[in-house]
C-alpha positions in Angstrom: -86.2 19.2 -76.5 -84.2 19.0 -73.1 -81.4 16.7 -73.4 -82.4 14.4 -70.9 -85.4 13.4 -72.7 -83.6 12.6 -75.6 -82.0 10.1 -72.7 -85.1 8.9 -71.1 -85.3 5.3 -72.1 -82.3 2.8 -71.5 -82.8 0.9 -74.2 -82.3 4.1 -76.6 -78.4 3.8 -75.3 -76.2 2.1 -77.9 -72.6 2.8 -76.3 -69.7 2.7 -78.5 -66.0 2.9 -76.9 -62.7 4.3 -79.2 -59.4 4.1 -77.6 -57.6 7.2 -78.4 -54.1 6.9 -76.6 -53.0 3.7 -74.7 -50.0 3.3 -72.7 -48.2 1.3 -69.6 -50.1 3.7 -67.2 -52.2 5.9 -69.4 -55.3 5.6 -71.7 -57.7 8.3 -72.9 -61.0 7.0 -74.7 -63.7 8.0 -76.2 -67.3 6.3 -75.4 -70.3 7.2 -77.5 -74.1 7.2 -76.6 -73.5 7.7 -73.3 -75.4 10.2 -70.5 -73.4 12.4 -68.0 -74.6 10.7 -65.1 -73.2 7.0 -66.1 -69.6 8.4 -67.3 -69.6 10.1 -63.5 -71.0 6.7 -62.5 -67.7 5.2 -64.1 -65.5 7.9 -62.9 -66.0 7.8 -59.9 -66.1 3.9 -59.1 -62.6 4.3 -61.0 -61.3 6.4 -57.9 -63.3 4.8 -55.0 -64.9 1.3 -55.9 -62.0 -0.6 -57.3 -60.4 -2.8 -54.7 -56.7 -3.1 -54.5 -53.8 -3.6 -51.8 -52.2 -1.3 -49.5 -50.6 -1.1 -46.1 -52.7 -1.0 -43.2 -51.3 -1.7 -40.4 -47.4 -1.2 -38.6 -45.8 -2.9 -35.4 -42.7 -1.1 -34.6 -40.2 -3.4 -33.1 -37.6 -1.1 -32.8 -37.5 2.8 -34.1 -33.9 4.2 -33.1 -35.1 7.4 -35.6 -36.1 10.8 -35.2 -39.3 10.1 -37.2 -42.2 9.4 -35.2 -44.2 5.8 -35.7 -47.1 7.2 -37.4 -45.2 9.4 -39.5 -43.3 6.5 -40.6 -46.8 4.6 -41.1 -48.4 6.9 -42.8 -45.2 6.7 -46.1 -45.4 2.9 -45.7 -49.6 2.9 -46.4 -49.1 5.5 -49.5 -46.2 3.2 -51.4 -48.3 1.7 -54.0 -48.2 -2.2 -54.1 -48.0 -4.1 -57.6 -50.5 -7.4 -57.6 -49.9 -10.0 -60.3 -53.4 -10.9 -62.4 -53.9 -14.3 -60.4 -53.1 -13.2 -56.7 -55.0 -9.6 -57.6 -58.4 -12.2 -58.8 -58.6 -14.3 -55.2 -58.3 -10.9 -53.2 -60.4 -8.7 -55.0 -63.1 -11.8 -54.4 -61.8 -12.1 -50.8 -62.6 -8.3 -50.2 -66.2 -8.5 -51.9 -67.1 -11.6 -49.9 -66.5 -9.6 -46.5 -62.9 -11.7 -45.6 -61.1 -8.4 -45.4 -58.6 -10.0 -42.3 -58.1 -13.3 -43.9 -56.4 -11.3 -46.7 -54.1 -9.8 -44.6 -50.1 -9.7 -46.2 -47.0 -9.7 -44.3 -44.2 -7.4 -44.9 -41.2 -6.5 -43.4 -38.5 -4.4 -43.3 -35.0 -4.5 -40.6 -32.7 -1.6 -41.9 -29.0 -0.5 -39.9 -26.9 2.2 -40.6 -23.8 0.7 -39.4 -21.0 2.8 -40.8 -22.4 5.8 -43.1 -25.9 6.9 -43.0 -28.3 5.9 -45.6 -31.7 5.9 -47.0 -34.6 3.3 -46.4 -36.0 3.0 -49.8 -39.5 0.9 -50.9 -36.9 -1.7 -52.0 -36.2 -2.4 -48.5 -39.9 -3.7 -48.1 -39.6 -7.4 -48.2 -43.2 -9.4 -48.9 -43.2 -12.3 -46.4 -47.1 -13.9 -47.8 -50.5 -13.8 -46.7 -51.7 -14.6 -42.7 -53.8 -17.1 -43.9 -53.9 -20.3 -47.0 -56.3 -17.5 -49.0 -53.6 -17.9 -51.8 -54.1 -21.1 -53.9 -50.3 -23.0 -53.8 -50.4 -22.7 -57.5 -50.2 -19.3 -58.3 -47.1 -17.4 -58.6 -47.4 -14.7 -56.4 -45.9 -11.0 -57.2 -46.5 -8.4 -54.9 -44.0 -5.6 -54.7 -44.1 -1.9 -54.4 -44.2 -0.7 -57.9 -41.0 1.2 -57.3 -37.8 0.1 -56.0 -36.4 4.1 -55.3 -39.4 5.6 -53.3 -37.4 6.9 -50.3 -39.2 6.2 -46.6 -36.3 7.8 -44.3 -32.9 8.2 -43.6 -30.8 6.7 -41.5 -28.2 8.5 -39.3 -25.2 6.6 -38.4 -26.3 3.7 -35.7 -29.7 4.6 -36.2 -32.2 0.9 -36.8 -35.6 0.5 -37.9 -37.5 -2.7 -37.8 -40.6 -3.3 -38.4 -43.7 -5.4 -39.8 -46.4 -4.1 -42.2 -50.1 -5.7 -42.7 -51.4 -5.1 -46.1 -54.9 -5.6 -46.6 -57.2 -4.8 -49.6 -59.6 -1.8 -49.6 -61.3 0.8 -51.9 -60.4 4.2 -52.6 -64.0 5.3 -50.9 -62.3 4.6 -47.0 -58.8 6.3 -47.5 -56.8 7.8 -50.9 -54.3 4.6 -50.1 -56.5 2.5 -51.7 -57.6 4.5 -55.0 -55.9 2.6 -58.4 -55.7 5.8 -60.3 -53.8 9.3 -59.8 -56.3 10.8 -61.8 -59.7 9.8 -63.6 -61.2 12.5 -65.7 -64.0 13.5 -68.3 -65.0 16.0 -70.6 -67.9 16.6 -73.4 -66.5 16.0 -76.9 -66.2 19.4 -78.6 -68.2 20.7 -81.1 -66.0 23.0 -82.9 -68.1 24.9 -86.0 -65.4 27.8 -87.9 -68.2 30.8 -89.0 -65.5 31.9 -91.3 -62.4 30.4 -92.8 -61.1 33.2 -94.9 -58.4 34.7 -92.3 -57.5 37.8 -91.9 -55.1 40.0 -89.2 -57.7 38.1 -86.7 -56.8 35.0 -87.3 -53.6 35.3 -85.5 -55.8 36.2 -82.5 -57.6 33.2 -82.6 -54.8 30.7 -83.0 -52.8 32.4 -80.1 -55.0 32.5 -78.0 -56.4 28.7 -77.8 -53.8 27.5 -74.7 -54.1 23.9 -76.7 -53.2 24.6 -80.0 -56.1 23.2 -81.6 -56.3 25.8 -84.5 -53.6 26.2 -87.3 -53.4 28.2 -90.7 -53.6 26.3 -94.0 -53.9 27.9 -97.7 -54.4 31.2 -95.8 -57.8 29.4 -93.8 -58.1 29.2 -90.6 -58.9 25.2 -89.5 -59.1 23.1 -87.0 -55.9 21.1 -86.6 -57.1 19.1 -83.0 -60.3 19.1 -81.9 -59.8 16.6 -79.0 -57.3 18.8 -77.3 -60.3 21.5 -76.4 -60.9 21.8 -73.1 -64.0 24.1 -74.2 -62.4 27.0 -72.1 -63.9 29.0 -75.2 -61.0 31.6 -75.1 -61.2 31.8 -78.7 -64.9 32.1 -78.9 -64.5 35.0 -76.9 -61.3 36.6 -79.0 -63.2 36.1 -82.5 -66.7 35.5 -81.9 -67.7 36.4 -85.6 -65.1 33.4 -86.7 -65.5 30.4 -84.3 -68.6 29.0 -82.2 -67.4 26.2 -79.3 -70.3 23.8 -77.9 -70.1 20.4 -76.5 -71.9 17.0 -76.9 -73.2 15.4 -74.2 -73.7 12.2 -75.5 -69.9 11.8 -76.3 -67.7 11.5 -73.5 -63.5 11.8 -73.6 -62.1 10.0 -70.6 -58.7 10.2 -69.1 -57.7 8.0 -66.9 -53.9 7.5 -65.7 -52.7 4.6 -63.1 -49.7 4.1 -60.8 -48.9 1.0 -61.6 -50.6 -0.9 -59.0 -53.0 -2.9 -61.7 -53.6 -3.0 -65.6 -56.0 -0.5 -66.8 -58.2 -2.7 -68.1 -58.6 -4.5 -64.8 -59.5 -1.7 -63.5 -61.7 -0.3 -65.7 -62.9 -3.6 -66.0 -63.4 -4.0 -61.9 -64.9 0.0 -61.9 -68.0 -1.3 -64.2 -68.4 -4.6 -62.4 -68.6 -3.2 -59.2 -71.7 -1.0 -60.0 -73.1 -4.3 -61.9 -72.6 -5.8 -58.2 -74.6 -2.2 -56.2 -77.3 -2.7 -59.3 -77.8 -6.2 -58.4 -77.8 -5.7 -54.4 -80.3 -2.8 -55.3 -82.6 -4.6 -57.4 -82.5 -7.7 -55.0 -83.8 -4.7 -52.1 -85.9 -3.8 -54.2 -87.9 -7.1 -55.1 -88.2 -7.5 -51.2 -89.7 -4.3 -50.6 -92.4 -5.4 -53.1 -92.7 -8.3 -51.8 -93.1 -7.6 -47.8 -95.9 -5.4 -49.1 -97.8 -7.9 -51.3 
């Protein structure tokens, strides 16, 4: 039966999610009962739906350097920006409801090399607040680059650079200065089925030749030591077909998915799922007018 029957009806779907690795800005994960096509959905609003703050916008006042403005621009958008929680909550909702200007952020930055030269760093970036009263007076806002030693430019002796920076919120769709993630990924789960155990001089072969060191030598048997590390490149399929047969389920899925700091990753996983819950809903609200302008 093709798989995508087996698939056909919704309600067949029972995912289940196992976290596999978790750390600051890393988590891999394993979801269950799940199709291809939603775990690209996911993957992919990951990278591009998932709204989050970056630097727009630059006004020179005065550039003494040999750098042109827009090459200087252009480092100031890509230094990711750390949002607390709260502050991260009102302009994610400020984005969705269309308000992209009055969530517009102030930074600025007035560096001088007065005696030796030196180098503007992401430290030098000072967060002055929003353009607008968006922010509730209540919340404790914490916006900062997520690193202090990203270098901008150098500064030769009596060189000056001052300037002011508009952050506003965007998704990863528009420009790569926006996306949350360095890298969101997926695979099928391997299916990993050993013909024959009993090793031989070929079992050296096998285990050598596996770039991921998923196979290992126990009692004199060949076994399967990490199956998870497969990246179903089948090398070893191919060295010692009569020993070891690679396939894939398509209903598991392994993801990868690795941050920058910007955001937790389970705000924005979180924010990846409810922003297709928010195109599902526009859609099916399209969709019930279409029906009824022809009734």
């Amino acid at each position: 039966m093709p798989s995508y029957l087996l698939v056909n009806r919704v309600s067949e779907l029972r995912p289940k999610a196992t976290l596999l690795k978790y750390g600051k800005n890393y988590a891999e994960f394993i979801i269950e009962n799940i199709t291809p096509a939603i775990a690209n959905s996911i993957r992919r609003a990951v990278l591009s739906e998932v709204p989050t703050l970056a630097i727009d916008e630059v006004v020179f006042l005065e550039n003494s350097t040999a750098m042109f403005d827009e090459v200087i621009a252009h480092r100031l958008a890509l230094i990711p920006l750390y949002i607390d929680k709260e502050t991260y909550k009102v302009l994610k909702e400020c984005y969705w409801e269309g308000k992209r200007e009055e969530c517009t952020l102030l930074f600025t930055l007035e560096v001088e090399a007065l005696g030796e030269p030196r180098v503007i760093y992401s430290s030098d970036l000072k967060y002055e607040g929003p353009l607008s009263s968006i922010l509730p007076e209540n919340i404790k806002v914490d916006i900062r680059p997520v690193s202090d030693k990203i270098p901008i430019i150098k500064l030769e002796r009596g060189q000056k650079l001052i300037l002011e920076a508009y952050a506003r919120m965007g998704i990863g769709k528009d420009h790569a200065k926006w996306q949350p993630v360095s890298s969101s990924t997926y695979k099928y789960k391997p299916v990993i089925k050993l013909l024959n155990p009993v090793c031989n001089e070929d079992c050296e072969k096998c285990i050598s030749v596996c770039p991921k060191g998923v196979f290992g030598i126990e009692d004199g048997k060949l076994k399967i030591i990490d199956p998870l590390s497969c990246t179903l490149c089948r090398a070893c399929e191919e060295a010692c077909p009569d020993y070891i047969k690679v396939r894939w389920d398509e209903r598991t899925i392994i993801f990868k998915v690795e941050t920058h700091g910007t955001l937790p990753l389970i705000e924005i996983l979180s924010t990846a799922v409810e922003s297709l819950e928010r195109k599902l809903d526009e859609l099916t609200e399209k969709l019930k007018n279409l029906v009824r302008a022809k009734v």
